[in-house]
C-alpha positions in Angstrom: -0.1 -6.9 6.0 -3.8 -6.1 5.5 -4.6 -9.9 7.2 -2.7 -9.5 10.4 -1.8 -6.3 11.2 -4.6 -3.6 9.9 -6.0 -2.6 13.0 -3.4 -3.7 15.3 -0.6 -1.5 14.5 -1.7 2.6 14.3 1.5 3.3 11.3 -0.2 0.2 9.4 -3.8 1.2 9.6 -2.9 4.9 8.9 -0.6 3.9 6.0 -3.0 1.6 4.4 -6.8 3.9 4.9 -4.2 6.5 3.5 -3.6 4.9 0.4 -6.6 3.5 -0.5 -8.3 7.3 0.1 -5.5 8.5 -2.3 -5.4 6.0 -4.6 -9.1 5.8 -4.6 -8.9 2.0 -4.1 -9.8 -1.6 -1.2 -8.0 -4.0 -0.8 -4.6 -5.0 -2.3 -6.8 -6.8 -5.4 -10.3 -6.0 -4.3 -12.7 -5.5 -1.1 -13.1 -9.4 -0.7 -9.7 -9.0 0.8 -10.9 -7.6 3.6 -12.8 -10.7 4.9 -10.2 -12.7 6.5 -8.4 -9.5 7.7 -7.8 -8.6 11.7 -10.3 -5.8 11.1 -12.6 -8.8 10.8 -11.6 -10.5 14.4 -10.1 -13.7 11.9 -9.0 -16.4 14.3 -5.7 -16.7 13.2 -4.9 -20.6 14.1 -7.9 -21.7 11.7 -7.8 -19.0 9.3 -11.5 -18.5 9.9 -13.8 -15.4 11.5 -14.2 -15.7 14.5 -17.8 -14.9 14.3 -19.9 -17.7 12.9 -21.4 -15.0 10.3 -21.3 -14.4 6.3 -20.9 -10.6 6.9 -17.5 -8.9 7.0 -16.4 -5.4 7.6 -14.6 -3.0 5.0 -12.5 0.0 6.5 -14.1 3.7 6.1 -10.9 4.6 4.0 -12.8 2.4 1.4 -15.5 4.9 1.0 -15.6 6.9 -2.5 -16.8 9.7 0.2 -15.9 8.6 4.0 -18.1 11.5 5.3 -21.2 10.6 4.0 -24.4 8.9 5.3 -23.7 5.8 3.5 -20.2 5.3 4.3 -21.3 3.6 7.6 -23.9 0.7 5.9 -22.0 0.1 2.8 -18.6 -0.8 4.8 -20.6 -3.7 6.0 -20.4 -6.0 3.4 -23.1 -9.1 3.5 -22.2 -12.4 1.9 -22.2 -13.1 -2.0 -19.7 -9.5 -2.5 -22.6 -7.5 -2.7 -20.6 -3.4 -2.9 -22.5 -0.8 -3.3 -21.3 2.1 -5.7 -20.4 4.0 -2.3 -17.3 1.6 -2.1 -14.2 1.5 -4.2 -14.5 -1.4 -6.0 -10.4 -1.8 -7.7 -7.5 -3.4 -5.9 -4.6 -1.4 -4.6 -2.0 -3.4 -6.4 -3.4 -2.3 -9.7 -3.5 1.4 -9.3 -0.4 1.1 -7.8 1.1 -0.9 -11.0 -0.6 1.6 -12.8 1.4 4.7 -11.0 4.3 2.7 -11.8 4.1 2.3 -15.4 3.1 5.9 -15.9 6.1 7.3 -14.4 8.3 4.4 -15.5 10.8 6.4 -17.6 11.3 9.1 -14.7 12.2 6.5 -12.5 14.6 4.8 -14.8 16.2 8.6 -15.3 16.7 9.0 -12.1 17.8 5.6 -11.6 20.8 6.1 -13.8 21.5 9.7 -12.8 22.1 9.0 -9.4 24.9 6.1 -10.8 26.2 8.5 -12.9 26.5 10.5 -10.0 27.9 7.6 -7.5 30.6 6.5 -10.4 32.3 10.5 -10.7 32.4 10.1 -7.2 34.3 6.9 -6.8 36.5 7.7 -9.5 36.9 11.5 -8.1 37.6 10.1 -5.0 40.1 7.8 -6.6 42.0 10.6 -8.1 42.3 12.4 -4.8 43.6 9.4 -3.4 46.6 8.8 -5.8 47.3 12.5 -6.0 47.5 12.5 -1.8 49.4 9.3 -1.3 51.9 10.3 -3.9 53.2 13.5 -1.8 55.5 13.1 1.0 55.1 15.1 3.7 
């Protein structure tokens, strides 16, 4: 998603600078991933940028702080991954895994509640059925 359509679509850019300011993450395993991205005019036939340069572009919503003075020269990465400590430096994907794990068990409860739920009302609506159909009217 990040590749080809960050930058093209508005609900895909906003959905992906707002994660990575909430999650406090780049990148779905790291700011590299941003190289070959549409942010990065990639030429999508050769799977190279467009511009014969060693530079790339990070998004703003990679900033630790996006306001700052530094925000602005450390989202333009130069070649050999060389972040400054003004970028987040962890993937998306892991913090994500991460939010996963911790609330594992509340999802699984929930999970099972709403079947619990869904199964009283098939077999309620089952009873209702059989008491209905057995009246003539």
């Amino acid at each position: 998603m990040v590749k080809n359509e960050y930058s093209v679509q508005d609900a895909v850019t906003m959905g992906v600078d707002t994660m990575q300011q909430k999650l406090g993450c780049c990148g779905a395993t790291g700011i590299s991933d941003w190289e070959n991205s549409s942010l990065n005019n990639k030429n999508k036939e050769s799977g190279i940028l467009s511009v014969l340069s060693i530079s790339y572009k990070v998004p703003t919503s990679c900033c630790v702080s996006p306001d700052s003075i530094g925000c602005e020269t450390a989202t333009n990465i130069a070649a050999a991954n060389t972040f400054t400590s003004s970028l987040y430096s962890e993937g998306c994907l892991g913090k994500i895994t991460e939010k996963i794990e911790k609330h594992l068990f509340t999802i699984i409860v929930a999970g099972i509640t709403i079947a619990v739920i869904q199964i009283f009302g098939f077999v309620f609506s089952l009873v209702l059925c059989c008491a209905v159909s057995g009246r003539d009217y």
